[in-house]
C-alpha positions as CSV (number, residue, x, y, z in Angstrom):
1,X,-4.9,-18.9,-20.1
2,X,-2.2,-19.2,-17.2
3,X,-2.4,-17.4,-14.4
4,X,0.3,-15.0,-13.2
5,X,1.5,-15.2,-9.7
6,X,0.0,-12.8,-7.6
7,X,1.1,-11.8,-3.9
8,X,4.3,-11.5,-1.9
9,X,7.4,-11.6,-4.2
10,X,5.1,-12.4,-7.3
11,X,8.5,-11.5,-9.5
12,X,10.6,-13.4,-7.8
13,X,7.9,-16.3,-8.2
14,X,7.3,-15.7,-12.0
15,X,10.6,-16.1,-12.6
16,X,10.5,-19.6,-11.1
17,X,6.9,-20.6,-12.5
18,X,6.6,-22.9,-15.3
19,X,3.4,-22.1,-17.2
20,X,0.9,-24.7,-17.7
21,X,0.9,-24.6,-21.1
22,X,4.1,-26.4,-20.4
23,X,3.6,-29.1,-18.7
24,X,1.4,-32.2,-18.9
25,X,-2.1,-33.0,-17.8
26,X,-1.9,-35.9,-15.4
27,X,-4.4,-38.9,-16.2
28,X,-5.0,-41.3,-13.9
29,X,-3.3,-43.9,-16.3
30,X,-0.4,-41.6,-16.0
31,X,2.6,-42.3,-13.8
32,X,3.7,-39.2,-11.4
33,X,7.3,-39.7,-11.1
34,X,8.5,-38.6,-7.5
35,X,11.5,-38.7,-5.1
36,X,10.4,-37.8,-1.0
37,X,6.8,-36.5,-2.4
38,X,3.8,-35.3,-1.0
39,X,0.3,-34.2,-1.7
40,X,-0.5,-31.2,0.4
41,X,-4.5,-30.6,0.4
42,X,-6.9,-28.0,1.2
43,X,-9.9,-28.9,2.9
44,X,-12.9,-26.6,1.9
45,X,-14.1,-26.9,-1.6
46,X,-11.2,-29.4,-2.2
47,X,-12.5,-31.9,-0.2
48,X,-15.4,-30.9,1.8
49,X,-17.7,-28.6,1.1
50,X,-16.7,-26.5,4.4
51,X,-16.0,-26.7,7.9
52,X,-18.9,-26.0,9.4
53,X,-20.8,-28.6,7.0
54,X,-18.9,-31.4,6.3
55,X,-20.3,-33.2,3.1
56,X,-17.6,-35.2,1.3
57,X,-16.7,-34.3,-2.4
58,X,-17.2,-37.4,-3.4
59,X,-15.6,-36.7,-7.1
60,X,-12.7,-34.7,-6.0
61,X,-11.7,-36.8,-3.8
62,X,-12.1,-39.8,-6.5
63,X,-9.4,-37.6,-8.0
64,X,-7.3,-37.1,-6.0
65,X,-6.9,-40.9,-5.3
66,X,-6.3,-41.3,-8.8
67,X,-3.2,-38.9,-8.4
68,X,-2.3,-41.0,-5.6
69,X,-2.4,-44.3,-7.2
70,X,-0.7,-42.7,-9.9
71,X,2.3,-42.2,-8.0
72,X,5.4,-44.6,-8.7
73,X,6.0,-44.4,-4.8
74,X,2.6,-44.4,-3.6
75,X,3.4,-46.8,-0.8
76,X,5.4,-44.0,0.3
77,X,3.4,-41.0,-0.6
78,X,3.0,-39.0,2.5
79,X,-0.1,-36.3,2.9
80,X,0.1,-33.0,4.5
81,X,-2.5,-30.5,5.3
82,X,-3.3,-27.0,4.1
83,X,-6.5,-25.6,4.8
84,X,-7.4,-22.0,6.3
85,X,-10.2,-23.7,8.0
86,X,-7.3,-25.3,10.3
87,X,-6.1,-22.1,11.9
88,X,-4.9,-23.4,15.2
89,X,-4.3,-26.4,17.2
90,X,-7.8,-26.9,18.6
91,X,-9.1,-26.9,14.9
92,X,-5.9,-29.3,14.0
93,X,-7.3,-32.0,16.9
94,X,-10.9,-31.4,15.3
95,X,-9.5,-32.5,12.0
96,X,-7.4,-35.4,13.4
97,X,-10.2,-37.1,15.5
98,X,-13.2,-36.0,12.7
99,X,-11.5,-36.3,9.1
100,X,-8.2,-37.8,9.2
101,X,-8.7,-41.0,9.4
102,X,-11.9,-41.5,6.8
103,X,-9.7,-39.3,4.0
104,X,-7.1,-41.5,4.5
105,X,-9.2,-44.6,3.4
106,X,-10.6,-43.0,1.2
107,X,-7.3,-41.6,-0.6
108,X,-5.2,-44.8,0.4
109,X,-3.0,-42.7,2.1
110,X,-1.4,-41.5,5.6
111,X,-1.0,-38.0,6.8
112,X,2.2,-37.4,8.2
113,X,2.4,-35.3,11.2
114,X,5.0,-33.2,10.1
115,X,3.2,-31.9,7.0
116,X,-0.3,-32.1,8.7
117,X,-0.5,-28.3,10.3
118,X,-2.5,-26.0,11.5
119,X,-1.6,-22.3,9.5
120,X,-0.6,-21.6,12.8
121,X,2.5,-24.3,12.1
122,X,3.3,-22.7,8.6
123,X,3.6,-19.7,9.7
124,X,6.5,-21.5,12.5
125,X,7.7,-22.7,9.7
126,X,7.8,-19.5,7.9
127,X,9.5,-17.8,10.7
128,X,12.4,-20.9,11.1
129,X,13.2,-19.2,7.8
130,X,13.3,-15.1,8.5
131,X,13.0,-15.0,11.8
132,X,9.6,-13.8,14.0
133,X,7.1,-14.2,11.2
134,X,3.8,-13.0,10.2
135,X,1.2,-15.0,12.2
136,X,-2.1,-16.5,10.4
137,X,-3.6,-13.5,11.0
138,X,-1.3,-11.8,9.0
139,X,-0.7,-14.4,6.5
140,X,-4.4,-14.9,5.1
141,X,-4.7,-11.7,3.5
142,X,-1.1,-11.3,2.1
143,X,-0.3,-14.7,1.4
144,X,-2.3,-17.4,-0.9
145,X,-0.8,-20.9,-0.2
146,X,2.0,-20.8,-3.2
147,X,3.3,-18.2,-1.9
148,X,3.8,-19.6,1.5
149,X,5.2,-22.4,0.1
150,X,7.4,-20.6,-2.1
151,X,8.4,-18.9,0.9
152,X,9.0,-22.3,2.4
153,X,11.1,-23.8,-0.7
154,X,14.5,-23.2,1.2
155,X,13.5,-25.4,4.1
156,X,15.6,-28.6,4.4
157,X,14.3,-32.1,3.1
158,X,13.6,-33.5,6.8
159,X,10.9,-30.4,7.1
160,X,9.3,-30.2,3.7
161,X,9.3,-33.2,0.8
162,X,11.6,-32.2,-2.1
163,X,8.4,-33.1,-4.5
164,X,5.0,-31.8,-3.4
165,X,1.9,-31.6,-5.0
166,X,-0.7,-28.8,-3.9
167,X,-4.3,-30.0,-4.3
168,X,-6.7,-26.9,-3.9
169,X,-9.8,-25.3,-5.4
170,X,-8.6,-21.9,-5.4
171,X,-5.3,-22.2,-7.4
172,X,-3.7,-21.9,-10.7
173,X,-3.6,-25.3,-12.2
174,X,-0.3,-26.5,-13.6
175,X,2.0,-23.8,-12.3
176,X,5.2,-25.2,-11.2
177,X,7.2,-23.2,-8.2
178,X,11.2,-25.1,-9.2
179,X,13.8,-24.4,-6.5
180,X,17.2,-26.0,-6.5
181,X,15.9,-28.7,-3.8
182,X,12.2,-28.5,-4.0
183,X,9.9,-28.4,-6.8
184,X,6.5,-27.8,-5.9
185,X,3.4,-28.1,-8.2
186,X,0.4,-26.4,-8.2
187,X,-3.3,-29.0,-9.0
188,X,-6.4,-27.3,-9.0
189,X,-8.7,-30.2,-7.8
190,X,-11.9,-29.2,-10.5
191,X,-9.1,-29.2,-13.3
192,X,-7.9,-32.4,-11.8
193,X,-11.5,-34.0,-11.1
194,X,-12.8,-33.2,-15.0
């Protein structure tokens, strides 16, 4: 059953959504075909089990390297950061100096600065877009992260990758959010890691 998008300009985003009955399962023996790509993840329950208790997922993150090798320009594959747990730029630092560096071992990766933000930095982004925008407070409950980032679709290339992949554990899996520059796919990590 797909989900329906839910939130904020939900028609709007319906209208752009591919349904996952549509589009392919990804096995790590596939290839991911992508142009300037990158794989945005969520921390809690994606790849952690939360902030305040740091066990790694162990499986999902197994995963989500095999997404990553998967990718025809892995060598290029950036990684960004979307996690409500990173609210500001004191919990940003706590990431960078406690979790950056191991997931990108682990994942074969970098992070790149740009696409590593606090919600605080969406939500700049956000408001580059419409002018003063809702802050994180605002934003968590009346936006879930496709949302923002369909808000986020019109940016240009040099802010936001024109191929990202969304790896969360509180997502549809296998909705697609297509713009004329940017399409932006949604991975549930437990649909990913089974």
């Amino acid at each position: 059953m797909t989900s329906l998008p839910h939130g904020p300009f939900a028609s709007d985003r319906l209208a752009m959504t591919a349904s996952s009955a549509t589009l392919p399962v990804l096995a790590a023996a596939q290839t991911v075909v992508m142009c300037e790509s990158a794989v945005i993840l969520d921390l809690e329950g994606t790849v952690i089990e939360s902030w305040g208790h740091r066990l790694w997922l162990d499986e999902n993150i197994r995963a989500i390297g095999r997404l990553v090798v998967a990718s025809e320009q892995r060598d290029r594959l950036k990684l960004g950061l979307m996690s409500w747990a990173v609210m500001d730029e004191s919990d940003l630092d706590e990431f960078r100096s406690a979790l950056q560096e191991p997931l990108e071992s682990r994942l074969g990766a970098r992070f790149a600065p740009g696409l590593t933000r606090s919600m605080n930095g969406w939500a700049g982004l956000i408001g580059q877009l419409t002018g003063p925008g809702p802050t994180p407070a605002m934003m968590h409950p009346l936006f879930d992260k496709p949302s923002i980032l369909f808000w986020l679709r019109g940016l240009p290339a040099t802010e936001l990758p024109s191929e990202l992949i969304l790896v969360d554990d509180d997502i549809p899996h296998g909705d697609t959010i297509i713009s004329p520059d940017r399409t932006i796919q949604l991975i549930n990590v437990h649909s990913l890691a089974s």
